[in-house]
C-alpha positions in Angstrom: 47.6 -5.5 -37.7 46.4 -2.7 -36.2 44.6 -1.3 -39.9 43.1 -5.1 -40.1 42.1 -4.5 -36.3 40.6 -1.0 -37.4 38.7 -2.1 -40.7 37.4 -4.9 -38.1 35.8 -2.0 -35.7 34.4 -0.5 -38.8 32.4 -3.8 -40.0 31.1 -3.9 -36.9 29.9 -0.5 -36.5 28.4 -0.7 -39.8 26.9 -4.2 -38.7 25.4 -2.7 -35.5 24.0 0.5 -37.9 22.0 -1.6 -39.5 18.2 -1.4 -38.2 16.3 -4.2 -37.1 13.9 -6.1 -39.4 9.9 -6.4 -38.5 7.8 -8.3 -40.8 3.8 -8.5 -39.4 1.7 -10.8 -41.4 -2.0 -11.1 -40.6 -2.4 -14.5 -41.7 -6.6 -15.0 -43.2 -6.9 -18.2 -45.0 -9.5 -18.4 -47.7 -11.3 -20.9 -45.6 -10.8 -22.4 -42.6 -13.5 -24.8 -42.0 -14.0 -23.0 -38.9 -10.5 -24.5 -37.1 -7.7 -22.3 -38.3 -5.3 -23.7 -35.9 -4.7 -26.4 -38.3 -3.1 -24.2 -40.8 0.7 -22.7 -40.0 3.1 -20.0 -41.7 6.5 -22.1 -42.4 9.2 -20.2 -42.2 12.5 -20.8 -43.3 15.5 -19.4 -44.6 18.8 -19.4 -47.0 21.3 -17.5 -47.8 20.7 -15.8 -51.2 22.8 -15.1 -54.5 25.6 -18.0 -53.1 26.5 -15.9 -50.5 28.1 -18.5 -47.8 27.4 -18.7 -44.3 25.3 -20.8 -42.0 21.6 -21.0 -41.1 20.8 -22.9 -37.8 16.4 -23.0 -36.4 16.0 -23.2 -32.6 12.5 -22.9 -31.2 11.1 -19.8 -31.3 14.3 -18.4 -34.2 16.5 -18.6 -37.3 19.6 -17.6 -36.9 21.9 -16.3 -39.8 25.8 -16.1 -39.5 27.3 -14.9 -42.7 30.8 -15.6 -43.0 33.5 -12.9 -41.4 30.0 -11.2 -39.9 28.3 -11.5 -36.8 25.2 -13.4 -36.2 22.0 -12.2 -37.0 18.9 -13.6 -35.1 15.3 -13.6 -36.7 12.5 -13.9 -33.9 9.2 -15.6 -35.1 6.4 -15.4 -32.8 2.7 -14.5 -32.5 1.5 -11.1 -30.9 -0.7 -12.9 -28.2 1.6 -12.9 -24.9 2.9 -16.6 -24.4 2.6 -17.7 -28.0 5.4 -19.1 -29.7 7.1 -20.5 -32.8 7.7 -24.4 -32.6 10.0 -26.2 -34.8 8.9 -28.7 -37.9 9.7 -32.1 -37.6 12.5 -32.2 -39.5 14.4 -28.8 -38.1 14.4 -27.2 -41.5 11.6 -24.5 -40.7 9.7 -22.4 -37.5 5.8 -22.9 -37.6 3.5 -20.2 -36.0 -0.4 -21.1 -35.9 -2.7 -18.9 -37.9 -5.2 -18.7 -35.1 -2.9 -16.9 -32.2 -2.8 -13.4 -33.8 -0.5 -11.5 -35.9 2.6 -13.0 -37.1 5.5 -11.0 -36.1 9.1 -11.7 -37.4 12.0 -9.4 -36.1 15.5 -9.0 -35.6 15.1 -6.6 -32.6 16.8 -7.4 -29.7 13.9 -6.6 -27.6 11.8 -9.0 -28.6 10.5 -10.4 -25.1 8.9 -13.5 -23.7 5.5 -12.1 -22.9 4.8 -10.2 -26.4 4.4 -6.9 -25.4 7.2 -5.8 -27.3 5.7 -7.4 -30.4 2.4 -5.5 -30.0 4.2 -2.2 -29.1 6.6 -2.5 -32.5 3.3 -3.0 -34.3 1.3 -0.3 -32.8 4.2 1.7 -33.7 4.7 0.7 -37.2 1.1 1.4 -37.6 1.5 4.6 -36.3 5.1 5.1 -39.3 3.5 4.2 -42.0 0.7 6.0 -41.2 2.5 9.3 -40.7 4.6 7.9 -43.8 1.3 7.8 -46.1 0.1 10.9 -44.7 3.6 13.2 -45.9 3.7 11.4 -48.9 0.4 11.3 -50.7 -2.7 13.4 -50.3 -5.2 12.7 -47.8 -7.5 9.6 -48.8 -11.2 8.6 -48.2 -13.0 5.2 -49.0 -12.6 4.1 -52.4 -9.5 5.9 -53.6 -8.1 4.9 -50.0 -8.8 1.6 -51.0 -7.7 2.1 -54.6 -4.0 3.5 -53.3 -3.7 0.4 -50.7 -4.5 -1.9 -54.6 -1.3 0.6 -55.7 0.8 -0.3 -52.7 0.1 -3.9 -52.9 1.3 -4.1 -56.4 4.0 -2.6 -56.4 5.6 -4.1 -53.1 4.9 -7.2 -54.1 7.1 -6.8 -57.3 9.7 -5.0 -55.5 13.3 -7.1 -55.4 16.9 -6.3 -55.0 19.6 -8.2 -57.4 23.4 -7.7 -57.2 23.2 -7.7 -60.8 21.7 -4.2 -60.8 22.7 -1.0 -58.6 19.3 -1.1 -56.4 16.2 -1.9 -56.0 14.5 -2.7 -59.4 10.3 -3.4 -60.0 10.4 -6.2 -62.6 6.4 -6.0 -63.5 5.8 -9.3 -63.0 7.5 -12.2 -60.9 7.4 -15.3 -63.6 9.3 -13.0 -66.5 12.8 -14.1 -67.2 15.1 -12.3 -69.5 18.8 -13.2 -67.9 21.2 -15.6 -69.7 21.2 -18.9 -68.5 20.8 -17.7 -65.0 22.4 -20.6 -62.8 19.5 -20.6 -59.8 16.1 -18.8 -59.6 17.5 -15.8 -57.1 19.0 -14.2 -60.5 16.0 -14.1 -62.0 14.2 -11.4 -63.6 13.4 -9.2 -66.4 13.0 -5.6 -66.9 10.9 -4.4 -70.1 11.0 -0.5 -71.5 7.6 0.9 -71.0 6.5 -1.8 -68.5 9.1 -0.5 -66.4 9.0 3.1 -66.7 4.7 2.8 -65.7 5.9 0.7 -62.6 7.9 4.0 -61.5 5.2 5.7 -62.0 2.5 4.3 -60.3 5.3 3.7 -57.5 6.0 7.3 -57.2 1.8 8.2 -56.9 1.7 5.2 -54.5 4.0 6.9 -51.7 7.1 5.4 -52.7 8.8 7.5 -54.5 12.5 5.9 -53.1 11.7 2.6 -54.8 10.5 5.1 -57.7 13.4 6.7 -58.2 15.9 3.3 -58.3 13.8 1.2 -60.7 13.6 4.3 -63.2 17.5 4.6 -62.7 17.8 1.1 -63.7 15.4 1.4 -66.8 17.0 4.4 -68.2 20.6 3.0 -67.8 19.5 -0.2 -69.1 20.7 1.7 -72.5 22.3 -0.2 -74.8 25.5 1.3 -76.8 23.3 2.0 -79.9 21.6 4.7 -77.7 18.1 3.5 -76.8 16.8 1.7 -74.1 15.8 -1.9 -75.2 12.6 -3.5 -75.3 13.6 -5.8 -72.7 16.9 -6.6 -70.4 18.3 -8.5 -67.6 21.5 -9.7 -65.9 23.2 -7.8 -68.5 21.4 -9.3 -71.5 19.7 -6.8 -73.8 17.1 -6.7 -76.4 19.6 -5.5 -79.4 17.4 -4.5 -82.5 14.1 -2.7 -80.7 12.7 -0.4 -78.1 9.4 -0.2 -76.9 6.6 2.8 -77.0 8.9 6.0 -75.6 7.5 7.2 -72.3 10.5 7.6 -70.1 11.0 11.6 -70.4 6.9 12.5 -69.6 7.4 9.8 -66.3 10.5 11.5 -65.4 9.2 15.0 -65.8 6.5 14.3 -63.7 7.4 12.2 -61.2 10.2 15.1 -60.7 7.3 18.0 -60.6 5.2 15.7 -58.4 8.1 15.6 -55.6 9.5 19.2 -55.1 10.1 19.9 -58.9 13.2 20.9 -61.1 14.1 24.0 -59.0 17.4 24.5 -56.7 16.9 22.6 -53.8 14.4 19.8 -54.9 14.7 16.8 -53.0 14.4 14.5 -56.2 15.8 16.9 -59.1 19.3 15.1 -59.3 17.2 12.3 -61.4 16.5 15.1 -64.0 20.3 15.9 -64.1 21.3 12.4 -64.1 19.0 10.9 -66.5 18.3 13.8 -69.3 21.1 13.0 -71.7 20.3 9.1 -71.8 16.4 10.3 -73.0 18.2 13.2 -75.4 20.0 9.8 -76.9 17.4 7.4 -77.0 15.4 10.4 -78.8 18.1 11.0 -81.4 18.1 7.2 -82.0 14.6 7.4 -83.0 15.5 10.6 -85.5 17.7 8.7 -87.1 16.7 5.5 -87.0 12.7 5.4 -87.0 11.6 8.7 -88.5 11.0 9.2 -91.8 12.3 12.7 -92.7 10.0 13.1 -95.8 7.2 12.9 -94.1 8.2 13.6 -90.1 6.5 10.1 -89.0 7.9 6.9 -87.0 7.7 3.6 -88.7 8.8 0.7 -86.2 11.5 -1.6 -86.6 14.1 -4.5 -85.9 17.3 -4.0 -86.8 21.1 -5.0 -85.0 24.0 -4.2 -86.6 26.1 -6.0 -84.4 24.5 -9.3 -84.9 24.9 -8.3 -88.3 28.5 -8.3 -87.9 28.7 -11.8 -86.4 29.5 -9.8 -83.0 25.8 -8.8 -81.5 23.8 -11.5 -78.8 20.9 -12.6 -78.8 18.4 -13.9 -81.3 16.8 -10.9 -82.5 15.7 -10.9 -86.0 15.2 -8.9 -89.0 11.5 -9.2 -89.5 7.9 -8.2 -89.2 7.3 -10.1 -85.6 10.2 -8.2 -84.2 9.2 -4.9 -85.0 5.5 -5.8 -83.7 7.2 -6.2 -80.4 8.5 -3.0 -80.6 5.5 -1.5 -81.0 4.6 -3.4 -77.4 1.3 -4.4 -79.0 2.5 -7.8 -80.1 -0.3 -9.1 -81.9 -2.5 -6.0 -82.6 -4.7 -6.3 -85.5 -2.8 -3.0 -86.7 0.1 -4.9 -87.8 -2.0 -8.3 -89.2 0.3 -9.3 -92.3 3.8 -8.9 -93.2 4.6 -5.3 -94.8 8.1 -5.4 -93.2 10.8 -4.0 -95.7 14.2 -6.1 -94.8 16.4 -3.9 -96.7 14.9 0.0 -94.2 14.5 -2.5 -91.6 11.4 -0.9 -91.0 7.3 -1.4 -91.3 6.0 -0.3 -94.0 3.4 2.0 -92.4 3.3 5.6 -90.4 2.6 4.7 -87.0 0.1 7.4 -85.2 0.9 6.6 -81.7 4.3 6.2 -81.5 4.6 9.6 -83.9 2.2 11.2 -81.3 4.4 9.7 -78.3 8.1 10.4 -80.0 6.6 14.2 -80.4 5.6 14.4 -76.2 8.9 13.0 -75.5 10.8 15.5 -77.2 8.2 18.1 -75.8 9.1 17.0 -72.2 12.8 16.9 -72.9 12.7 20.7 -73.8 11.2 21.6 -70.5 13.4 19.7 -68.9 16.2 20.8 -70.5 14.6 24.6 -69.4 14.2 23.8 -65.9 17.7 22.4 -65.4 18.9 25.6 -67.6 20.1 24.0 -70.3 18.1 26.3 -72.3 20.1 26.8 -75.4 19.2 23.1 -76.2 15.8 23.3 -75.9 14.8 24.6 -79.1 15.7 21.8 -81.2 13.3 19.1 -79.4 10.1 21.9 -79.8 11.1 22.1 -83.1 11.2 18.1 -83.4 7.8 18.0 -81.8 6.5 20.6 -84.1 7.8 18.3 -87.4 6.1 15.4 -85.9 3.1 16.8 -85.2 2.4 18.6 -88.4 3.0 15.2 -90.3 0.2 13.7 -87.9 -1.9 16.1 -89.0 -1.0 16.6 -92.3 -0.7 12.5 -93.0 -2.4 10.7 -90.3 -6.1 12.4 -89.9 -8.7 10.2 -91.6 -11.1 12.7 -92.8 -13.9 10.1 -93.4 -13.7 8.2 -90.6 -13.0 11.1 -88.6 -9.8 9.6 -86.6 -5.9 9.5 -86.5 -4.8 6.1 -88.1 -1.5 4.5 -89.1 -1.3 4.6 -93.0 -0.1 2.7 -95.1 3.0 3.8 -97.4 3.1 1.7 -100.2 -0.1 2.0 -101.4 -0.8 5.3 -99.0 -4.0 3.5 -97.6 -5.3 3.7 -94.0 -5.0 1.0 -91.6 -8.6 -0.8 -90.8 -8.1 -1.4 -87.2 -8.6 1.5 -84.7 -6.9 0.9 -81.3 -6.8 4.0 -78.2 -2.8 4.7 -80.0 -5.6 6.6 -82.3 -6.1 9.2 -79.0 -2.5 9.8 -78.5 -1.9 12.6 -80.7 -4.4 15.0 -78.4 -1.2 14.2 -76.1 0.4 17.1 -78.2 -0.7 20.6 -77.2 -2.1 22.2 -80.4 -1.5 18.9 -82.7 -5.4 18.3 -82.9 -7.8 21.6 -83.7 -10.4 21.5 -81.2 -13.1 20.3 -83.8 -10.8 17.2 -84.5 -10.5 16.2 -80.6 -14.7 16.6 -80.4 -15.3 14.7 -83.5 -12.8 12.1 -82.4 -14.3 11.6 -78.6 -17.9 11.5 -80.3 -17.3 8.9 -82.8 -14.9 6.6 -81.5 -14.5 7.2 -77.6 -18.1 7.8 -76.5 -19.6 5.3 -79.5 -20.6 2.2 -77.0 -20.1 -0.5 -80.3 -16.2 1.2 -80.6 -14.8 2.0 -77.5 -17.4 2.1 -75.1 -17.2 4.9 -72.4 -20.1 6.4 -71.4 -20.5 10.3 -71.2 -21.0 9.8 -67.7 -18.9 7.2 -66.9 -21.4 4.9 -65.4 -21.6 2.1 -68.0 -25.0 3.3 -69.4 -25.7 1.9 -72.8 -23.0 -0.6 -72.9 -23.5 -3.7 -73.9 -22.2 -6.3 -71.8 -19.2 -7.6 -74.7 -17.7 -3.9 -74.3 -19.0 -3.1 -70.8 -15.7 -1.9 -68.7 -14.5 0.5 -72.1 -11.6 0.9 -73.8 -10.6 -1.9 -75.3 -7.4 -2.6 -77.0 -9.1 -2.2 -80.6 -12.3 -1.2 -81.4 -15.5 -3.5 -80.5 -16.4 -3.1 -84.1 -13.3 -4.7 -85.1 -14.1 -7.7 -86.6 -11.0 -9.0 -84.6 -12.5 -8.1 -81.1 -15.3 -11.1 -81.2 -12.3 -13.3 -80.7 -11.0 -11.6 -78.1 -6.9 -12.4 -77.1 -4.1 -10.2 -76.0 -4.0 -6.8 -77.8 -6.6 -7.9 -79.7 -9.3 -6.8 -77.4 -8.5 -6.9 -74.0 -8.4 -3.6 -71.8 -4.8 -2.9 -71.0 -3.8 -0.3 -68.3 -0.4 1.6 -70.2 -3.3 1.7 -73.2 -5.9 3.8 -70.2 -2.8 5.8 -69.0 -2.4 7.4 -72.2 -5.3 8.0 -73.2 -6.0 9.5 -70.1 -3.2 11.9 -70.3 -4.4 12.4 -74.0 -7.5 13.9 -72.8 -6.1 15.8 -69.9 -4.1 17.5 -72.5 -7.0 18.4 -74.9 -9.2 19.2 -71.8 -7.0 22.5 -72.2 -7.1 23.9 -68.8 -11.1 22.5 -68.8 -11.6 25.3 -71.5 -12.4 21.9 -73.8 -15.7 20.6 -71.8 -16.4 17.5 -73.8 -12.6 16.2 -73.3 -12.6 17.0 -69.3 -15.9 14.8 -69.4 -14.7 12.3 -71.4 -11.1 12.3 -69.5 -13.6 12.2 -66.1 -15.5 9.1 -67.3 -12.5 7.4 -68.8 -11.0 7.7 -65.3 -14.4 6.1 -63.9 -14.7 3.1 -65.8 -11.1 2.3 -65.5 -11.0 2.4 -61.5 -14.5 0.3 -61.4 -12.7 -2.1 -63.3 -9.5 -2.3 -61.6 -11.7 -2.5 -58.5 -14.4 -5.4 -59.4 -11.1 -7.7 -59.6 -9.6 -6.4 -56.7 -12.6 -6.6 -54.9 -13.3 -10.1 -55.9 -10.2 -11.7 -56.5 -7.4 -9.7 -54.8 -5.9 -9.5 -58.4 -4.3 -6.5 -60.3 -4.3 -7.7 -63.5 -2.4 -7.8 -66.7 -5.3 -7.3 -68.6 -8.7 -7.0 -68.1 -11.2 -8.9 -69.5 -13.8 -6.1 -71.6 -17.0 -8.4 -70.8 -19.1 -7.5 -68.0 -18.8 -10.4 -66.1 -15.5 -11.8 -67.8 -17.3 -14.9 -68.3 -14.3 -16.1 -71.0 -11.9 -16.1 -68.4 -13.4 -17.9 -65.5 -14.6 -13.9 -63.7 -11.0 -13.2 -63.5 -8.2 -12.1 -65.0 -7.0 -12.1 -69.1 -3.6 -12.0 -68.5 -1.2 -12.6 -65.4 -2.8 -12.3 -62.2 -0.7 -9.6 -60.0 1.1 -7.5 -62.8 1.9 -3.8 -61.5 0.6 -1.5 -64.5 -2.1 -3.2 -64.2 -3.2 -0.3 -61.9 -3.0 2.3 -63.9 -6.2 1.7 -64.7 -7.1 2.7 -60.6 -4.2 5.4 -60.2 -6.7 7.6 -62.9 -9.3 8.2 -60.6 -6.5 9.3 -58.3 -5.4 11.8 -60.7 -8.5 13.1 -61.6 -8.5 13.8 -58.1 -5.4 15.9 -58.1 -6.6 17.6 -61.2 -10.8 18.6 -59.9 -8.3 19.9 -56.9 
């Protein structure tokens, strides 16, 4: 009795640690008509995840009592002194008018009749995050200030917790789905490879680098028991036969370099230590399952041997579509047809940019493996990065058109369609020679009927069907007219890498024409992140390449508030960091 009376104490201590809640919402409807005190925030609550207790709303509160805990209270006022919640008609929810100030909802106890408590919390949250903003990132002024708040935005607004998984997670987008027959819409979600790892990323440049550090965890030990992380997964459901482009050792690296780096003492470099021999296994994986030895190149694939066995899940299949999702360009015009060999359970075809990304994985690995002195393991993933790039070079350089390109192996041809995967291999120190990474920008990046970035990055000479730059395949494509998906539309992840592409071949800025074409690339991107922001309040998807996006309505191509979309924003912030 005395232990239960003890373990009692505890729950409550640990109740009472807990801090209060504060919510502000300043509540601006589209339009008004000019009386906004006929519009109302409704709020109600529930207990989540069948969790039981009871939920009763008085006037001016919601009060939660969770079973065996004490009762929690939720205040819902305005900030002006006097104003108050009032109750619906029915009891089920608190309404608070939109024209009476900020909405404030809070659990602190002093919450008083007169507001002044309300006002004081918010003046000194303001003052928190402020501070907050200030230790976290570097200072900001107009636009990028305003391109960090777009960053923010996004990446709060995906941010949820699931008993499923060990933390906080950043599923990119709300509607995706990938649990197994999830029995009510709180178990919902879906975490995809690459989409996933970006969404750390941009977290980690947007100031929280907490939320970061849990959705990567997630991602990486998302695993599955054949050693790679899966294309997609949720409530314990996995993709079984694919992964996705590899980018999860260069996030971690510098996410970890970015916050105190790998030495002793680093606030963040447990991650490194935690999370390096799930990327060494997911790289082996690709060795031996992906790259062809002969020629040191990645073909993609589909392929579960478990299902095989009668004993796998899912419906994965052995085929062409499959291994296009793998590639995480589902419908590129690079993989129009079916050249899928059933028995290799691979493509048929070298492919450039996951070659050039498996070879910058295994680069970052090594250095990681250095800085957490593990040294006598690093040699074997420079050499592996070495292989891979000498068969990009060797295999994968189109003399005549003057461009990296997947190839074809059965009748050693190149592929037709150009995409930005072509860029990647600058990724690699020393892949390209410096006459290759010249030629390429020249011809291809700077051309304004391929991929339509101006030398200065202000648009000049664009036509208005490639204005924004960089679209998912080249504007003289005969796919692009159409427009659709990967098949032309301007894709953040796609920006991202190119960008880092270029900051690689800008060596140091000893490479003048790739610092101005990474410069440029960087300002096209952030004006187009920001003409949908601006207008819409949307990060997008993907962007529509047209000037005026007049094929989808001035909006969005894809889903409307989708967190990699800005990547294509968070550039202009690292070219920031890198002109300092």
């Amino acid at each position: 009795q005395q232990q239960q009376q003890q373990q009692q104490q505890q729950r409550q201590q640990q109740s009472n640690a807990v801090s209060w809640l504060d919510i502000r919402i300043s509540p601006i409807p589209a339009d008004c008509g000019g009386n906004c005190s006929d519009f109302f925030l409704g709020v109600s609550g529930r207990f989540a995840w069948y969790h039981s207790g009871h939920v009763s709303v008085s006037e001016s509160s919601i009060g939660f009592k969770p079973s065996g805990l004490p009762l929690e209270t939720l205040s819902v006022r305005n900030s002006n002194p006097g104003e108050v919640s009032k109750r619906s008609g029915d009891g089920s929810r608190l309404e608070v008018a939109f024209d009476k100030g900020v909405v404030c909802l809070s659990t602190s106890p002093e919450l008083d009749d007169d507001g002044t408590a309300v006002q004081k919390r918010i003046d000194e949250r303001k003052q928190q995050t402020a501070a907050e903003a200030a230790s976290s990132t570097k200072e900001l002024r107009g636009e990028d200030e305003e391109v960090l708040r777009a960053l923010r935005a996004a990446t709060m607004w995906h941010l949820i917790s699931t008993p499923v998984e060990e933390g906080p997670i950043l599923p990119v987008s709300r509607p995706w789905d990938h649990t197994h027959h999830p029995k009510h819409v709180d178990w919902k979600y879906s975490l995809f490879e690459w989409d996933n790892f970006f969404a750390a990323y941009i977290a980690s440049k947007a100031g929280l680098i907490e939320y970061s550090i849990s959705n990567l965890i997630q991602i990486v030990k998302c695993k599955t028991a054949a050693g790679f992380v899966p294309n997609t997964c949720g409530g314990g459901s996995k993709s079984q036969d694919r992964t996705e482009p590899p980018v999860g050792a260069m996030i971690l690296e510098k996410i970890i370099h970015d916050h105190g780096g790998f030495k002793q003492g680093g606030e963040w470099a447990w991650v490194g230590s935690l999370l390096i021999d799930d990327l060494i296994e997911w790289n082996n994986w690709f060795m031996t399952n992906r790259v062809d030895p002969s020629r040191s190149l990645v073909s993609l694939g589909s392929y579960n041997i478990e299902r095989e066995l009668n004993f796998g899940q899912g419906n994965e299949e052995n085929s062409m579509q499959s291994a296009r999702f793998e590639s995480g360009l589902d419908n590129s015009p690079m993989y129009d047809g079916d050249f899928y060999n059933k028995t290799t359970h691979q493509m048929e075809a070298y492919d450039v940019g996951f070659s050039a990304l498996v070879a910058a994985e295994s680069l970052a690995i090594g250095r990681m493996l250095d800085a957490l002195d593990r040294k006598d393991e690093a040699p074997q993933f420079y050499w592996r990065a070495g292989n891979l790039s000498s068969g990009i070079q060797e295999h994968l350089w189109d003399h005549e058109r003057q461009v990296f390109a997947n190839r074809f192996i059965n009748n050693d041809s190149f592929c037709e369609a150009i995409t930005p995967t072509s860029f990647y291999p600058l990724m690699v120190p020393g892949l390209a020679s410096e006459a290759q990474v010249n030629s390429i920008i020249h011809h291809w990046l700077f051309n304004n009927s391929r991929f339509c970035i101006s030398p200065s990055g202000d648009f000049k000479g664009n036509t208005d069907e490639c204005y924004w730059g960089l679209p998912s395949v080249s504007a003289d494509d005969p796919s692009y007219p159409a427009l659709g998906y990967w098949r032309g539309y301007v894709w953040g992840p796609m920006a991202q890498l190119t960008y880092w592409s270029l900051q690689v071949a800008s060596n140091n800025g000893t490479n003048p024409v790739a610092s101005q074409a990474r410069m440029a690339l960087a300002a096209q991107m952030r004006e187009l992140m920001m003409s949908q922001w601006k207008r819409n309040r949307h990060i997008c998807e993907n962007y529509n390449p047209h000037r005026t996006a007049d094929t989808s309505d001035g909006d969005c191509t894809g889903d409307q508030f989708y967190i990699w979309g800005a990547l294509t924003g968070l550039l202009s912030l690292e070219e920031g960091d890198s002109q300092q």
